[in-house]
TISE-211382 format. One line per field, with one value per residue (C-alpha): x, y, z; residue in one letter; residue number from 1. Coordinates in steps of 0.05 Angstrom, whole numbers, padded with zeros to 5 digits. Example, Ala and Ser with C-alpha at 12.3 -4.5 7.8 and 13.67 -1.06 7.14 Angstrom:
east = (00246,00273) .
north = (-00090,-00021) .
up = (00156,00143) .
rest = (A,S) .
nr = (1,2) .
***
This chain:
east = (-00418,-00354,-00322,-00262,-00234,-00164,-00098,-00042,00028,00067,00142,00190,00229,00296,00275,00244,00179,00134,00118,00039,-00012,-00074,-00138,-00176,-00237,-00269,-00326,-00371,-00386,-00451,-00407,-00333,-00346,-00306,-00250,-00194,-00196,-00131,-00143,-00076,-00082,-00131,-00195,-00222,-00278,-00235,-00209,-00166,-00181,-00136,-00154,-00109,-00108,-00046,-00009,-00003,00035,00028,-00017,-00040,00025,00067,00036,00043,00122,00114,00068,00107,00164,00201,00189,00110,00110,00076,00027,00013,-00007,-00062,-00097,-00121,-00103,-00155,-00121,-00154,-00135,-00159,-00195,-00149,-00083,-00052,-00004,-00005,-00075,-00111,-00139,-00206,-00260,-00270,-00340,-00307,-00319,-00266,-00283,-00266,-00233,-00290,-00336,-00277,-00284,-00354,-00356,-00308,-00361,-00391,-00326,-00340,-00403,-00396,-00341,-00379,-00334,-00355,-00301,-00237,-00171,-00149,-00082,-00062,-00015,-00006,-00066,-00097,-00091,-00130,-00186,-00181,-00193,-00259,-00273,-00273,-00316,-00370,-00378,-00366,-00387,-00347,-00274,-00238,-00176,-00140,-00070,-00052,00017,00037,-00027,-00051,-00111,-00116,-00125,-00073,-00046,-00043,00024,00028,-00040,-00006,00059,00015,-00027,00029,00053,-00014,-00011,00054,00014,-00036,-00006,00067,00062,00105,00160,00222,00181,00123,00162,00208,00143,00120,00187,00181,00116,00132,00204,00209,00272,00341,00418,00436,00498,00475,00406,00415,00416,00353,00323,00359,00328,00264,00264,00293,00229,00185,00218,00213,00141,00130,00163,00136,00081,00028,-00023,00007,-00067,-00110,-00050,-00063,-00136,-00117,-00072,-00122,-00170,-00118,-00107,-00173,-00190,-00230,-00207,-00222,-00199,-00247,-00299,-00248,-00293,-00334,-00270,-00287,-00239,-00168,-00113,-00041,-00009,00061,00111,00181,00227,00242,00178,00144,00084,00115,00082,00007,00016,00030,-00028,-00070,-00053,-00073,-00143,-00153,-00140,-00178,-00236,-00232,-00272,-00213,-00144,-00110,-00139,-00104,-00016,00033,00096,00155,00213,00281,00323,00275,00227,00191,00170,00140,00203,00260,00235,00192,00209,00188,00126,00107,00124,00086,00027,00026,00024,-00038,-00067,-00057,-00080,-00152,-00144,-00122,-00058,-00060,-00015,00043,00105,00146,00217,00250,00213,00227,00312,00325,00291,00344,00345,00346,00289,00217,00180,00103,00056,00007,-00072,-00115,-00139,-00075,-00061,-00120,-00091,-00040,00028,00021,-00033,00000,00057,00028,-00012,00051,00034,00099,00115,00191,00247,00252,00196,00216,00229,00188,00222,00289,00315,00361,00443,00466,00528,00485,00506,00433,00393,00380,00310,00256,00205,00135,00062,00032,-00025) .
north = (-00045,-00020,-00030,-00043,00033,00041,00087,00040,00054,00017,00001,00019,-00032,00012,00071,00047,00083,00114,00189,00166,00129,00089,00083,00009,-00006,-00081,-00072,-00119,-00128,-00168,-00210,-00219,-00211,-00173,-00135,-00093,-00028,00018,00095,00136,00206,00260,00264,00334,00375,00388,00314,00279,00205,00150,00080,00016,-00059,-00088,-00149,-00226,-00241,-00167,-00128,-00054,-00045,-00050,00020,00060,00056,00087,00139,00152,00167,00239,00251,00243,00294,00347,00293,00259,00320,00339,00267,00204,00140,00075,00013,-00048,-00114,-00179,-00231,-00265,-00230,-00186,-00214,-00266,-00273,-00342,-00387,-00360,-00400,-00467,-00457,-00386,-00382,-00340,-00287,-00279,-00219,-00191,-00194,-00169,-00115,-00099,-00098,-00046,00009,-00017,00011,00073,00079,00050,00115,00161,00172,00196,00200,00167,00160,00079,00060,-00017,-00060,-00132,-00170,-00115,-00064,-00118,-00114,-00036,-00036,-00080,-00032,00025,-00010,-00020,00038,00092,00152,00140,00139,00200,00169,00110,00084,00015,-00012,-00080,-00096,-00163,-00154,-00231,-00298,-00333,-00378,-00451,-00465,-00416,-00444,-00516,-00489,-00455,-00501,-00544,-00478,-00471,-00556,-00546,-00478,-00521,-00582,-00560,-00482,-00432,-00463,-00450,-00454,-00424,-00362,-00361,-00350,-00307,-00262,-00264,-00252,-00180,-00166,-00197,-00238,-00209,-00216,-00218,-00181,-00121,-00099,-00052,-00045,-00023,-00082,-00132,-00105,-00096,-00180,-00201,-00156,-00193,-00268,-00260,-00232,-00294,-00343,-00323,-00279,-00297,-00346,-00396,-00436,-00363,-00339,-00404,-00383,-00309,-00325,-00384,-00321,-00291,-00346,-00354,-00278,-00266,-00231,-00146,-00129,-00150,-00104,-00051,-00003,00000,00047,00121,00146,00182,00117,00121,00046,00045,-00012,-00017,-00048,-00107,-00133,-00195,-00160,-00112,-00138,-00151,-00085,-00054,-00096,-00064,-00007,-00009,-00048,00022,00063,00018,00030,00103,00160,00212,00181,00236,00210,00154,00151,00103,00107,00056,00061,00034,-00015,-00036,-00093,-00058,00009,00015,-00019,00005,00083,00104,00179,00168,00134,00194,00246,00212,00202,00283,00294,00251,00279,00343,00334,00312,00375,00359,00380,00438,00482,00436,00437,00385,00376,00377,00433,00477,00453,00472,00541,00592,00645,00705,00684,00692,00633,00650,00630,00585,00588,00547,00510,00501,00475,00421,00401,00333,00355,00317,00364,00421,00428,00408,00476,00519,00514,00528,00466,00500,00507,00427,00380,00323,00257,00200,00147,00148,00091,00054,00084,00062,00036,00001,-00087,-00113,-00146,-00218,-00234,-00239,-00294,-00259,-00278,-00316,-00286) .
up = (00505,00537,00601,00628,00624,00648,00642,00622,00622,00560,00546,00484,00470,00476,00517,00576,00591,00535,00545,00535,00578,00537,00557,00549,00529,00524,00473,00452,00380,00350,00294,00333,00400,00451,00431,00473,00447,00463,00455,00453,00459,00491,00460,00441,00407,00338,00349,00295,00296,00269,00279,00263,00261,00276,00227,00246,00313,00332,00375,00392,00409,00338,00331,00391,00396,00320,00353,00398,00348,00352,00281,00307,00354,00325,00297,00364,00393,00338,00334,00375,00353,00363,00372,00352,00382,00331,00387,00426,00390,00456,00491,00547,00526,00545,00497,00461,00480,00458,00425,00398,00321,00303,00244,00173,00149,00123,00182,00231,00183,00178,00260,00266,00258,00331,00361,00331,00348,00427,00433,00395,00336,00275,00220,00224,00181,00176,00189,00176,00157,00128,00149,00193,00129,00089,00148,00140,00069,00080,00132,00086,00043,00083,00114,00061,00104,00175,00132,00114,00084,00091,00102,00074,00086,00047,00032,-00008,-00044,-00065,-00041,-00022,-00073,-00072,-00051,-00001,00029,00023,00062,00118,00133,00146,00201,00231,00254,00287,00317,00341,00355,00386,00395,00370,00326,00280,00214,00240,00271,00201,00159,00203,00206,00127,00126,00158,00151,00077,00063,00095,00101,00175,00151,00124,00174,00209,00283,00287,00243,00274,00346,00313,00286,00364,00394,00353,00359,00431,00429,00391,00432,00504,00504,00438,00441,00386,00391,00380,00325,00291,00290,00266,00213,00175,00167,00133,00081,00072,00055,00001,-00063,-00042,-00112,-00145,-00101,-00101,-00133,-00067,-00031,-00048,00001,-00010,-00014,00010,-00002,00022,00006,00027,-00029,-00004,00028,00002,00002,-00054,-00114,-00091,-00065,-00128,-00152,-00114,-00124,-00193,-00192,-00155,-00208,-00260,-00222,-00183,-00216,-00182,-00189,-00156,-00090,-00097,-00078,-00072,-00046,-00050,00007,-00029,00011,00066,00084,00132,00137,00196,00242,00191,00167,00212,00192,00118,00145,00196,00139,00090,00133,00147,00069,00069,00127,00106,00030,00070,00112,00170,00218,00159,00203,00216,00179,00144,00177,00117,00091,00150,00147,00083,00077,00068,00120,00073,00025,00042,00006,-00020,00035,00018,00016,00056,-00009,-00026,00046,00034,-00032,-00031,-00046,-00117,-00136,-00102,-00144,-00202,-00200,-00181,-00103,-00052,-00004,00006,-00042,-00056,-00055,00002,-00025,00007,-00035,-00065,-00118,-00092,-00103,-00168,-00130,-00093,-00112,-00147,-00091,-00096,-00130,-00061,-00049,-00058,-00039,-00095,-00125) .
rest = (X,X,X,X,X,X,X,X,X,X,X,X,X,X,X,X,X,X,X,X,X,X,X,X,X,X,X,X,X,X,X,X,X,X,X,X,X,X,X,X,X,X,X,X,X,X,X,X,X,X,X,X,X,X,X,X,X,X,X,X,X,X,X,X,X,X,X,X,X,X,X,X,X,X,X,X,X,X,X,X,X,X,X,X,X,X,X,X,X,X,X,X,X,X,X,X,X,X,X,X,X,X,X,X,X,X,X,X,X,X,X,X,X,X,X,X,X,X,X,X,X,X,X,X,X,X,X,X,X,X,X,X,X,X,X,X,X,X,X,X,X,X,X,X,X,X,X,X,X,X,X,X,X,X,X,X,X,X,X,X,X,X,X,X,X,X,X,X,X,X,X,X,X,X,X,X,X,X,X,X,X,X,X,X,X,X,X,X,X,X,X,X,X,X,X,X,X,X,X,X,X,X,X,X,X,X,X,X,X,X,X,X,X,X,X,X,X,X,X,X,X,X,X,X,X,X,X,X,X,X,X,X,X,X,X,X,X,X,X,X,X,X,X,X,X,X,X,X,X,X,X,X,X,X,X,X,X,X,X,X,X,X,X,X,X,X,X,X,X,X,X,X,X,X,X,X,X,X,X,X,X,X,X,X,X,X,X,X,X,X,X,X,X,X,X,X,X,X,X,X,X,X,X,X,X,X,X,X,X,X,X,X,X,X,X,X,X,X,X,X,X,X,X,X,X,X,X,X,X,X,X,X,X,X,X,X,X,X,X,X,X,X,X,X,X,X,X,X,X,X,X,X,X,X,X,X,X,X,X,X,X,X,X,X,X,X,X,X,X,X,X,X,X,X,X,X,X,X,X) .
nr = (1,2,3,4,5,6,7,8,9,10,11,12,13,14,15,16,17,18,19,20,21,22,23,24,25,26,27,28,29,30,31,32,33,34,35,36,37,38,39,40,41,42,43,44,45,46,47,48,49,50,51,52,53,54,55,56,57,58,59,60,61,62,63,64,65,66,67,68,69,70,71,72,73,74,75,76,77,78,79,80,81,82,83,84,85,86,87,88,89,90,91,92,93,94,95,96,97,98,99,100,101,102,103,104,105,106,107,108,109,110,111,112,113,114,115,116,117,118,119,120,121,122,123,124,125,126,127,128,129,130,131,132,133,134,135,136,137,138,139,140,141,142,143,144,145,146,147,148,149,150,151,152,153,154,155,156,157,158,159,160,161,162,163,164,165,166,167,168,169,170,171,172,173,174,175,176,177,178,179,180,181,182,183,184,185,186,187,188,189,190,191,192,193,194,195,196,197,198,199,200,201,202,203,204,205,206,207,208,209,210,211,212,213,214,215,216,217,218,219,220,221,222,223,224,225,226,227,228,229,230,231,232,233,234,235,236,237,238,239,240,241,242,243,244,245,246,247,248,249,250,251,252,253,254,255,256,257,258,259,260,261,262,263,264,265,266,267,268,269,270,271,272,273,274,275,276,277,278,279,280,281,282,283,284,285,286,287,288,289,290,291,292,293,294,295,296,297,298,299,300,301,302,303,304,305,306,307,308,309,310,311,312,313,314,315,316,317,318,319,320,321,322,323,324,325,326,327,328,329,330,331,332,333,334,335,336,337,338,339,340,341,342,343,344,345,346,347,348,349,350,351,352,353,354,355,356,357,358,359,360,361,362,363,364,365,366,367,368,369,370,371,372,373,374,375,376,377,378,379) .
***
């Protein structure tokens, strides 16, 4: 059941005011309970739906600063994003319930399609990273016929290993016992940034790691985190089901993120096991930890390929596309089946996407001093 419908205003952490307003929703699920739904966007007949599940120590709102991105304009205007709140995960929240059985992964999951069905949305695309792109994937599992594509940044398909259980259950005591902490927030900063030289982040990195440390510090729930992140560690093993997800696959994985290998992983217990492989991409961004807070612009333009490649937001152009086509040429124009086609596919049958084909992921400069070896999630 929803309730709770509003028009709220929310805050970028550099630019004061965001252009948008969201509309909540508290909807009440059969396995989890109720959830705070976040709709950004204006809902229409020919609607575009996107819905996302946010990472550990985050909320709705990790996504709608990226949606709100300039390099998302064009998007924004063509689609409605569904923000998902995990129970007890916004911030300021109060403490769940004390007779509150807090969900796996996999039933978190399996309820999502009650949020779809309470708003009365058919299809949508799924957008998720870390822990909330594991939840997506079990999503799309389930319910084969309400997912068009899906998005999965850093995404673990494992359990977690022994010695990274042993470590965090030592972080979620202190969660429970003393609140938010040094090692808890460190594993938690890893966990999403990947491992980092304060020397060479950028500015925008560095503000993106202080946003989050102070989310962390004064306005999450350290006792409901604690909760959030033990489902995590005690996922169950989606690769081995993997053959269940029939939808189009993007996984993206920035270079340096912890989450680098099992992504790759993934990625190919996918194509072991997908009857079409050329629904299935992956894309690596060189140099960064986290895509989402550090490229946002490779993440928006590689996010319209794959909406486009499901037909969708057909008629927008790429940025890049539209910069570097000369004046005096007139390139072919494309077909609508060629339109519908990823860009992989595209090109590989002669199709125009402009003079050069943009590159989503560039190796790292040759000049470029090796990194040091990072930490990674054991498998």
């Amino acid at each position: 059941m929803a309730s709770d419908r509003a028009d709220l205003p929310v805050l970028a952490p550099k630019s004061g005011l965001l252009s948008s307003k969201i509309e909540h929703h508290e909807i009440t699920c059969p396995q989890i309970g109720n959830v705070n739904v976040y709709i950004q966007g204006v809902r229409t007949s020919k609607e575009v739906i996107i819905m996302t599940v946010h990472d550990l120590g985050c909320d709705h709102s990790m996504y709608q600063v990226f949606v709100e991105h300039p390099r998302m304009t064009r998007i924004r205007e063509r689609t409605v994003w569904i923000h998902v709140d995990v129970p007890g995960q916004g911030q300021n929240m109060p403490d769940l319930p004390s007779d509150y059985v807090f969900p796996t992964m996999q039933k978190i999951g399996e309820d999502l399609v009650t949020i779809l069905d309470q708003l009365k949305i058919k299809e949508v695309v799924c957008f998720g990273e870390g822990a909330g792109a594991n939840i997506m994937a079990r999503f799309a599992m389930t319910h084969i016929d309400r997912v068009l594509g899906i998005i999965l940044i850093h995404t673990t398909g494992t359990t977690a290993g022994f010695l990274g259980s042993l470590k965090d259950k030592v972080i979620n005591w202190k969660l429970d016992q003393i609140g938010m902490n040094p090692s808890a927030e460190s594993y938690l900063i890893l966990h999403r940034f990947g491992a980092f030289s304060k020397a060479k982040d950028t500015e925008q990195l560095k503000a993106a790691i202080e946003n989050y440390q102070d989310v962390l510090r004064t306005k999450a729930n350290p006792r409901n985190l604690k909760k959030f992140v033990e489902a995590f560690l005690r996922r169950t093993n989606i690769a081995e089901n993997i053959k269940k997800l029939k939808c189009p696959v993007l996984l993206i994985t920035g270079q340096k993120s912890v989450f680098n290998g099992t992504t790759r992983s993934l990625h190919q217990a996918i194509l072991k096991t997908c009857e079409d492989k050329a629904k299935v991409e992956f894309i690596e961004v060189a140099g960064v930890a986290s895509v989402l807070e550090e490229k946002p612009e490779k993440l928006a333009e590689s996010l319209q390929y794959f909406l486009q490649g499901l037909g969708l937001v057909s008629s927008l152009p790429m940025h890049n596309v539209s910069r570097t086509v000369p004046p005096p040429l007139r390139v072919r124009s494309m077909s609508m089946v060629e339109y519908d086609l990823p860009v992989c596919q595209r090109m590989a049958m002669g199709g125009t996407s402009g003079p050069s084909t943009p590159i989503l992921a560039s190796p790292v400069d040759n000049g470029e001093e090796e990194e040091e070896k990072l930490p990674t999630e054991e498998q």
